[in-house]
C-alpha positions as CSV (number, residue, x, y, z in Angstrom):
1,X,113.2,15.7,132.3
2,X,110.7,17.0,130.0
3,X,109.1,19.3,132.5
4,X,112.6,20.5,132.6
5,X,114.5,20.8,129.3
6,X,111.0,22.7,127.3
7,X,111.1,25.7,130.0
8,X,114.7,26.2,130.1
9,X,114.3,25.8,126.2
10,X,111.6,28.6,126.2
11,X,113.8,31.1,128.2
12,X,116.4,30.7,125.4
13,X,114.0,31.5,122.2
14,X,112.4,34.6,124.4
15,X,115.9,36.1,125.4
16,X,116.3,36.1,121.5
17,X,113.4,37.4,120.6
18,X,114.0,40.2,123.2
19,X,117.1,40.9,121.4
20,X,116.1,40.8,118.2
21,X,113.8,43.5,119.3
22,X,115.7,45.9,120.1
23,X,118.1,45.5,117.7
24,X,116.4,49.0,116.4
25,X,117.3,51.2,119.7
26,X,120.7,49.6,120.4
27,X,123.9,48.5,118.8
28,X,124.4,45.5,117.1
29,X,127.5,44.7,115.7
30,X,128.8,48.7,115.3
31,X,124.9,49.8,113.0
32,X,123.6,52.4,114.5
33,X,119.7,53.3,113.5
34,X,118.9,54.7,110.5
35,X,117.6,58.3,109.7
36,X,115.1,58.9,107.3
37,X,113.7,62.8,105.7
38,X,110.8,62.3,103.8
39,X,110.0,65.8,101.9
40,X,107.2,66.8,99.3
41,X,104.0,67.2,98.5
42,X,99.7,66.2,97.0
43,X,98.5,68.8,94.6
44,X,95.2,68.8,93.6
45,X,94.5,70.4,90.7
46,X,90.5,70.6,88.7
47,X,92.0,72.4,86.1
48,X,93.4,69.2,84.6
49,X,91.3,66.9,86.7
50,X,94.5,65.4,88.6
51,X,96.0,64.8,92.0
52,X,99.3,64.1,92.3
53,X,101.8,63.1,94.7
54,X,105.5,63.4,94.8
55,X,108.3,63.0,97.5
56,X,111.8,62.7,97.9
57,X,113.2,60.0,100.4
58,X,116.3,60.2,102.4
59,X,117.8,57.5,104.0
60,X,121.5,58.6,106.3
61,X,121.3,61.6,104.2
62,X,121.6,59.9,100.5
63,X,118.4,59.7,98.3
64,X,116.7,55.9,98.9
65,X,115.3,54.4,96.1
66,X,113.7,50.8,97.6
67,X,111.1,52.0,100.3
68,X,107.6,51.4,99.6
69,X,105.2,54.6,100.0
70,X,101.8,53.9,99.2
71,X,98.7,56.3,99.5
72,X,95.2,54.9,100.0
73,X,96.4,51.3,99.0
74,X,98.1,52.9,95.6
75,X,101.8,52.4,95.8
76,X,104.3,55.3,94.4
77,X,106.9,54.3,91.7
78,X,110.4,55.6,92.3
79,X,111.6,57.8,89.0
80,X,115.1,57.6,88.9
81,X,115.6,60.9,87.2
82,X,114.0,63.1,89.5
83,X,114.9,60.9,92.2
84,X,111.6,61.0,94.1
85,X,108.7,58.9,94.4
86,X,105.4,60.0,93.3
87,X,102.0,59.0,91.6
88,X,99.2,60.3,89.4
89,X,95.3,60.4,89.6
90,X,93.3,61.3,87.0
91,X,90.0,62.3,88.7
92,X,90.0,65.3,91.7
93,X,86.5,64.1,92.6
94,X,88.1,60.9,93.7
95,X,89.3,62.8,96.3
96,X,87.6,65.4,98.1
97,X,88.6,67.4,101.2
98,X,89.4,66.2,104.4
99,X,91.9,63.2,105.6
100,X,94.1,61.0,104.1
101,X,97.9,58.7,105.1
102,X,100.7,58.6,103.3
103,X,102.3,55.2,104.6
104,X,106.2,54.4,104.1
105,X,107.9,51.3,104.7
106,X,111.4,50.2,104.5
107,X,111.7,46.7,106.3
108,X,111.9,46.6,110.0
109,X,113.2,49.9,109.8
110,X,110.7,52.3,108.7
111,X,107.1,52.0,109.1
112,X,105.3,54.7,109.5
113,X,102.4,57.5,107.9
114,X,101.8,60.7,107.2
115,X,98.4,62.2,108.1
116,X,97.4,64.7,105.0
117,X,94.3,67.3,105.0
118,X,93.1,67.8,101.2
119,X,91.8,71.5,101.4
120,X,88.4,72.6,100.3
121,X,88.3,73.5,97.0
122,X,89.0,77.3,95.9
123,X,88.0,80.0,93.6
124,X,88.9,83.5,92.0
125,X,85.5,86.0,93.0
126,X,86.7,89.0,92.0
127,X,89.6,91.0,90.2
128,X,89.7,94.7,90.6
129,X,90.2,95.2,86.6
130,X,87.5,95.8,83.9
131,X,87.5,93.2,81.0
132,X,90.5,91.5,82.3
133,X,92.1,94.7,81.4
134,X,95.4,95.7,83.0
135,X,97.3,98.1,80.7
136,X,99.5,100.0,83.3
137,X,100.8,96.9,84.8
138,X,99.6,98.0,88.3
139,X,98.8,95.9,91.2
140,X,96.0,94.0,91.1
141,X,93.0,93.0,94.1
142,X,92.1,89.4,93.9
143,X,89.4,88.0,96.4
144,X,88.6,84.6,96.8
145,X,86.0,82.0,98.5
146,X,87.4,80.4,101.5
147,X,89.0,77.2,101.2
148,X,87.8,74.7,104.4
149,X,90.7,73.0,106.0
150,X,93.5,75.2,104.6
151,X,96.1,76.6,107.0
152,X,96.8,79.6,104.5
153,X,97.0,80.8,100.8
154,X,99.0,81.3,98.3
155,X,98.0,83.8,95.2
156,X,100.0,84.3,92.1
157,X,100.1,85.4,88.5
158,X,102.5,83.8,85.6
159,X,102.8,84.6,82.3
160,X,100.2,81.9,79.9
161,X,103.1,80.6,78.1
162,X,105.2,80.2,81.3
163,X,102.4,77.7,83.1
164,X,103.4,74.4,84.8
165,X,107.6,75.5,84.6
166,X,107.9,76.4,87.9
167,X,107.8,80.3,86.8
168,X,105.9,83.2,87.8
169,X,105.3,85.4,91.7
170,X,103.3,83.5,93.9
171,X,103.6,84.5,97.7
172,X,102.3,83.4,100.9
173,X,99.1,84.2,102.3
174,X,98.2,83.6,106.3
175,X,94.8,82.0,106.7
176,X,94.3,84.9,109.6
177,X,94.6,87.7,106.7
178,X,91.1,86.7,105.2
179,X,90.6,85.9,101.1
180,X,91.7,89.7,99.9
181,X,95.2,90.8,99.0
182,X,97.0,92.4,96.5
183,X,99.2,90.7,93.3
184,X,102.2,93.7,93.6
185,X,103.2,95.3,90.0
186,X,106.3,93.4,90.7
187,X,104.1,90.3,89.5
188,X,103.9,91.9,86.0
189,X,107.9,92.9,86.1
190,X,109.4,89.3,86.0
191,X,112.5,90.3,84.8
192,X,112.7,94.2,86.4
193,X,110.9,95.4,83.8
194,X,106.9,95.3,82.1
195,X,106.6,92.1,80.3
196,X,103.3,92.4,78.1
197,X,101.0,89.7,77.6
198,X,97.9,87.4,79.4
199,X,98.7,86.4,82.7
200,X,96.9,83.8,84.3
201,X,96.0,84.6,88.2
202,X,95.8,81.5,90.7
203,X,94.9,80.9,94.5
204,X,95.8,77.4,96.5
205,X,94.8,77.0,99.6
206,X,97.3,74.8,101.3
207,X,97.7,73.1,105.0
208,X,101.0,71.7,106.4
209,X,104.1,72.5,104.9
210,X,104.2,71.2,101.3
211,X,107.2,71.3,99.2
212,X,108.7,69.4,95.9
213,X,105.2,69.9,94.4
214,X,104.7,68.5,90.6
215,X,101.6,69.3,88.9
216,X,101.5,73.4,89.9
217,X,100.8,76.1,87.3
218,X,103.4,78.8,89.4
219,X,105.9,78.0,91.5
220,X,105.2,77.3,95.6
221,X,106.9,80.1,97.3
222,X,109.3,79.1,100.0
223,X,108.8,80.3,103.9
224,X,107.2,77.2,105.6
225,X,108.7,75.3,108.6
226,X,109.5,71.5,108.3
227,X,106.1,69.9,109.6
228,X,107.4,66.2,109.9
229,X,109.0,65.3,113.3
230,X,108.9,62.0,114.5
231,X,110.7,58.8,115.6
232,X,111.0,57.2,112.4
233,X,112.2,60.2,110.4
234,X,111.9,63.8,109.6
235,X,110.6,66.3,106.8
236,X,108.0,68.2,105.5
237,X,104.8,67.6,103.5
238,X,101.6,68.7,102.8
239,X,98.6,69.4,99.9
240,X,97.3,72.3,98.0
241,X,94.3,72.7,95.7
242,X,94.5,75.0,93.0
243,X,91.6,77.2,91.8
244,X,90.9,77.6,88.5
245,X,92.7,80.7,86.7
246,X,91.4,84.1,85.7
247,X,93.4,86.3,83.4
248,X,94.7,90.2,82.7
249,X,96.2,91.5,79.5
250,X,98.9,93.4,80.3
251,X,99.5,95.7,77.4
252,X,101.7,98.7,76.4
253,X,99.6,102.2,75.6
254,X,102.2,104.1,75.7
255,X,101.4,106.1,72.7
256,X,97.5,106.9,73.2
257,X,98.3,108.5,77.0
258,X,98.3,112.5,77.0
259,X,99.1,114.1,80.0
260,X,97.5,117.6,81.1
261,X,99.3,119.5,84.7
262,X,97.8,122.5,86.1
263,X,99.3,124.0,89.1
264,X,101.8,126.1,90.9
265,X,103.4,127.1,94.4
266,X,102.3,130.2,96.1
267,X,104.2,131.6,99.1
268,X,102.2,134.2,100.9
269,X,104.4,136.2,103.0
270,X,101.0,137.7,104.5
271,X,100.2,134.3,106.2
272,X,103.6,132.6,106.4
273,X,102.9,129.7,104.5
274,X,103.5,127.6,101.3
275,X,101.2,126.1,99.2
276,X,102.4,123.5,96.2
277,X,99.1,122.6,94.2
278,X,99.3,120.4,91.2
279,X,96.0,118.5,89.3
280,X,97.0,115.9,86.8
281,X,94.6,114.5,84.3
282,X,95.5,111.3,81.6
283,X,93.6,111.2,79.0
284,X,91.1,113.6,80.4
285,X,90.2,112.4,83.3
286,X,91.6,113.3,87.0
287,X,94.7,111.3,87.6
288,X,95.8,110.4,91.2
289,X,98.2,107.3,90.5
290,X,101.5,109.6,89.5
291,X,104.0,110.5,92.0
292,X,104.5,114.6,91.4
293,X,107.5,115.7,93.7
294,X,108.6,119.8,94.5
295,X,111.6,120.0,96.3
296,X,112.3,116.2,96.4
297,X,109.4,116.0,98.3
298,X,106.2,113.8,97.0
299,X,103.0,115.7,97.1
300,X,100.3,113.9,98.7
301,X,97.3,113.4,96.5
302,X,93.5,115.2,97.7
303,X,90.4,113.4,97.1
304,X,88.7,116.3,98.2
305,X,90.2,118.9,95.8
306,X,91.4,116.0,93.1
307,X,94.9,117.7,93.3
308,X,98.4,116.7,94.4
309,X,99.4,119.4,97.3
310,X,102.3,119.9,99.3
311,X,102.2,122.8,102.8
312,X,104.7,124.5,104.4
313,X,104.8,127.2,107.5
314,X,107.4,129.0,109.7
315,X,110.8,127.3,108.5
316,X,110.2,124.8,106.4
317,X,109.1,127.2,103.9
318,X,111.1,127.0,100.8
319,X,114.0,129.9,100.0
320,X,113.8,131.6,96.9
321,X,115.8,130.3,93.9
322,X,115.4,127.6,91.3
323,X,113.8,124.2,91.9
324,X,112.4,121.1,90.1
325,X,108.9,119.7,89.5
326,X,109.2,116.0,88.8
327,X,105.8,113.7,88.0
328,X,105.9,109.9,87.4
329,X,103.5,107.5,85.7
330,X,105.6,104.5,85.4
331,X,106.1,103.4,82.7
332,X,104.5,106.0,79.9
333,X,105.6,109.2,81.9
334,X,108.7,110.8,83.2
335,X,109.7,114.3,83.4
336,X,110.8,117.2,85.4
337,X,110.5,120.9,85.0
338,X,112.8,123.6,86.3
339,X,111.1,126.5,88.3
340,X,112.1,129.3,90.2
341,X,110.7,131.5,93.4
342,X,111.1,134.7,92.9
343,X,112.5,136.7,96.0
344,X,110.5,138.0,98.8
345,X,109.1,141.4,98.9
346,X,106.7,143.8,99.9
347,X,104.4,147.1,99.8
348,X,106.2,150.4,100.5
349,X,104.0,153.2,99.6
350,X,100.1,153.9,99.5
351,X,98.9,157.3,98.1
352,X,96.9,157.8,101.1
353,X,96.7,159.5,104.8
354,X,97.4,156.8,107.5
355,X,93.8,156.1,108.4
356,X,93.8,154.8,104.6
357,X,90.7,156.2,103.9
358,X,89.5,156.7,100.6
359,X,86.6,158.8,100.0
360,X,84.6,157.7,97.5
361,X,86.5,155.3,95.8
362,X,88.7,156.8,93.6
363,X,92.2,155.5,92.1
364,X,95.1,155.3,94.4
365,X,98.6,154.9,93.7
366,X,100.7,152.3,95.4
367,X,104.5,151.1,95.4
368,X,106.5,148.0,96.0
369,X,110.0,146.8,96.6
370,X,111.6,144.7,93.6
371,X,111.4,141.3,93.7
372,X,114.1,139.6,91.7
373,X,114.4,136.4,89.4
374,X,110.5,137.2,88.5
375,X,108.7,137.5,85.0
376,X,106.6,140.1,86.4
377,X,104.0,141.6,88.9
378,X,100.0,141.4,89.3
379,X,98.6,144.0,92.1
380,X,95.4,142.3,93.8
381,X,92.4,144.3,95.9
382,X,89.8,142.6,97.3
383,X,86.9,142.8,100.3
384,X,88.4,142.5,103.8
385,X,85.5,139.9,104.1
386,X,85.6,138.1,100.9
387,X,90.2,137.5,100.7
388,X,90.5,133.7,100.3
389,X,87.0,133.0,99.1
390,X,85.9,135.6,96.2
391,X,87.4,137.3,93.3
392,X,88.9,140.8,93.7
393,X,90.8,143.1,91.0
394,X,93.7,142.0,89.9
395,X,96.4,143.6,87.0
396,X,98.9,142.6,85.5
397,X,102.5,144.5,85.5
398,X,105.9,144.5,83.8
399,X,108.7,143.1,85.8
400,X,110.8,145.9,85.8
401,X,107.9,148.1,87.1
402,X,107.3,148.5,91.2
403,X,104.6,150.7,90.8
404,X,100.9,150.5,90.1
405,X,97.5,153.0,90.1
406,X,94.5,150.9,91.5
407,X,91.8,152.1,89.2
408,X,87.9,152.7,90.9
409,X,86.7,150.3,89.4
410,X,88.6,148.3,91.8
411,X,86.2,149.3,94.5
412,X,82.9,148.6,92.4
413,X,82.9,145.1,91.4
414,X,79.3,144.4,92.4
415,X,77.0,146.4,89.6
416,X,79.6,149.2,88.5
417,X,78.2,150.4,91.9
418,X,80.9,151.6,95.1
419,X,81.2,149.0,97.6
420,X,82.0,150.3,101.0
421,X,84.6,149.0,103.9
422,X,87.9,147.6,104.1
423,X,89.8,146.5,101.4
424,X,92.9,144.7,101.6
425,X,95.7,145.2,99.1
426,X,98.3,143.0,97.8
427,X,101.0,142.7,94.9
428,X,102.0,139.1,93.8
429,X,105.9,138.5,92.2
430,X,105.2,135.6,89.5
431,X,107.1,133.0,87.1
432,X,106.1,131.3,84.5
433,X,102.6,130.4,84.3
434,X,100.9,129.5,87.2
435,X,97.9,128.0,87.2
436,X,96.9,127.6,91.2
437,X,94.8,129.8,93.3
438,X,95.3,127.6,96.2
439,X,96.8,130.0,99.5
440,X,96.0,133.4,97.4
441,X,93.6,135.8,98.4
442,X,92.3,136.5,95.1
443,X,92.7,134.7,91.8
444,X,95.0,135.9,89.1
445,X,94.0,137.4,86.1
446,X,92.8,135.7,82.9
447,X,96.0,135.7,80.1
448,X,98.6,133.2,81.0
449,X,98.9,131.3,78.3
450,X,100.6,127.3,78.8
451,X,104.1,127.0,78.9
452,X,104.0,123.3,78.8
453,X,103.7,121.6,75.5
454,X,105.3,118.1,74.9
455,X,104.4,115.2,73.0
456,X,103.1,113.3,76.2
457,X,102.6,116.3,78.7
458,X,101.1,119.9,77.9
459,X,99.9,122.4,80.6
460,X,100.6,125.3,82.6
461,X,103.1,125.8,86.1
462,X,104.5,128.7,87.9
463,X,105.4,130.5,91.1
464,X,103.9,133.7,93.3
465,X,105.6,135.3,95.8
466,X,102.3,137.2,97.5
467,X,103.6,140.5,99.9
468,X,102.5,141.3,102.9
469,X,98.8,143.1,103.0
470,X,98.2,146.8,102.8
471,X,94.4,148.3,103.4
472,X,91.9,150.9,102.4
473,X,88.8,152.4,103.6
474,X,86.4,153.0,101.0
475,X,83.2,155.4,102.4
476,X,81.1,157.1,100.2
477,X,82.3,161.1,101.1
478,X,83.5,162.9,98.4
């Protein structure tokens, strides 16, 4: 009987064993298997000398309070007011890069761990500033030393007195990028607008997906996909280490910027083309951060010449009539000017024989059409070879004059002595001041004087309409 009641015995404890078991995967009594989200986060941080954890724990969707999470042996207490579970380290050499478990239990229910990668640590090499010196507010290059381990970066900048309250732009780096990038002027524009002061500039390198982070100086921008899926529970986490900050000054200066434009438009009627040509200088020096628009159009800026310019041919080319100049140096400059382009027009009359030939230089009398909406006329002659490239003669006339006597000395511009061969003749209708020579054959004369003169902005701007060419044959018969 013995050999027969402890077997039959046996079966009975194994059946309930089995049962008990699989209590987790089946139904017993109408309970269905819990669902757990576990979401947050290890920052490491040398510039308080702390790592700390912190994650939130969801049990059916409601915040659980009695699991136990521990990290290398160190259990996490449970704060009631934030709701999350977390724990503090007072030493980041403690814990240097590489890999580390985060382990929760919650009975027979939960048991389970996080693998966690602490990134290699990270640091600010360069900001593209002098002195820590940002006083426009403009974007600012920030390079960094690679971070081992990382799966990307984050760079920021917050305001010093707004540190460690979740404040301040902070975006997203890909690992893929490299350890360049620019911090936008938006970083400096908080709320729309420049806010002065220091800033303090950060870079984490980060891996996984961290979230719910305590113990950052900015704000962890959002954009990362949940890296926790499992079959105990689901959610995100992950680690950052945080570089120690470098600074800019962001400072109004406002009232020490002066503003110097030189420039004009010249439409050549002889080429069929449209030049816009404006240099900018603050404070003295060439300037090519503005935006300078003609015609609602920005002007692109020249390295080459250290002007903004702006072409046109065939029909694009502006009509005559009145435009606006507009240049922008946000925030210390904004203005626009009004211009006009004086109507097109050309030569009708030269005082000599159709072969154009004037013996031995002497003056010669020429005529034009009007040109309207003008402030007057300038009559250029200059070396068939030399149009484009060296001075000429050029005069000035009265607006309400279409008529002009080129004088010999038009012809002898090397030495007092005659220079012989083909000269070509022009007359320019001008406005304003102009201050451009760029798309005319020859330069204007000396005599403008500046017709801008602001308390932030001084400098010269006009218009030329330049006619189609005329020419003369200059031999030495007499």
């Amino acid at each position: 009987m013995r050999y027969f009641i402890y077997p039959v015995l046996g079966l009975f404890i194994l059946a309930a064993l089995f049962v008990s078991g699989c209590g987790r995967a089946t139904d017993i009594g109408g309970a269905t298997e819990p669902k757990y989200d576990l979401r947050g986060g290890l920052s490491k941080n040398p510039e308080n000398d702390s790592v700390v954890i912190s994650a939130g724990l969801k049990k059916n969707d409601n915040n659980y309070s009695t699991a136990m999470i521990t990290f290398t042996g160190d259990t996490l207490d449970y704060m009631a007011g934030t709701e999350t579970y977390s724990i503090a380290f007072d030493t980041v050499t403690n814990f240097p890069s590489g890999v580390y478990y985060l382990k929760a239990n919650d009975s027979r229910d939960l048991k389970d761990s996080i693998r966690i990668t602490i990134p290699g640590d990270v640091s600010i090499t360069n900001l593209s500033v002098t002195n820590n010196d940002n006083p426009y507010g403009d974007s600012v290059q920030i390079t960094w030393s690679a971070s081992s381990n990382s799966d990307g970066y984050v760079i920021g900048a917050v305001l010093k007195n707004s540190a460690y309250q979740t404040a301040g732009y902070s975006k997203l780096i890909d690992a893929g990028v490299g350890t360049a990038a620019y911090i936008p002027r938006a970083a400096f524009r908080p709320a729309g607008g420049l806010v002065l002061g220091w800033y303090y500039i950060y870079v984490y390198g980060y891996s996984g997906s961290p979230t719910g982070l305590m113990n950052l100086p900015l704000g962890f921008p959002a954009g990362l996909d949940d890296s926790i899926s499992n079959s105990d529970f689901s959610g995100t986490f992950g680690a950052v280490i945080v570089s120690l900050p470098d600074s800019v000054l962001v400072h109004d200066t406002l009232s020490s910027h002066t503003y110097d434009l030189r420039g004009g438009i010249v439409k050549n009627l002889d080429t069929d083309s449209t030049l816009a040509a404006v240099t900018l200088k603050r404070d003295n020096f060439l300037y090519s951060l503005a935006n300078v628009d003609i015609y609602d159009t920005p002007l692109g800026y020249s390295d080459v010449t250290g002007s903004f310019v702006l072409g046109y041919t065939g029909d694009s080319i502006p009509p005559s009539g009145e435009d606006t100049l507009a240049v922008v140096d946000t925030p210390f400059l904004n203005r626009k000017f009004s211009f006009v382009l004086p109507n097109n027009f050309e030569l009708t009359a030269i005082s000599l024989p159709d072969n154009r030939i004037n013996a031995g230089g002497a003056s010669v009398q020429i005529q034009w059409s009007s040109s309207l909406q003008n402030n007057g006329y300038i009559f250029a002659v200059v070396l068939k070879d030399s149009i484009y490239n060296d001075d000429g003669y050029t005069e000035f006339v009265d607006g309400g004059v279409t008529s002009a006597t080129i004088p010999p000395d038009a012809f002898r511009i090397y030495d007092d002595s005659l220079t012989i061969g083909w000269y070509y003749v022009y007359v320019y209708s001008y406005t304003g001041s102009p201050a451009s020579t760029y798309n005319l054959p020859t330069s204007i004369p000396a005599g403008l004087s500046d017709n801008i003169s602001l308390t932030d902005i001084t400098g010269r701007f006009g218009t030329i309409v330049v006619t189609p060419r005329d020419s003369i044959y200059v031999d030495a018969s007499k």
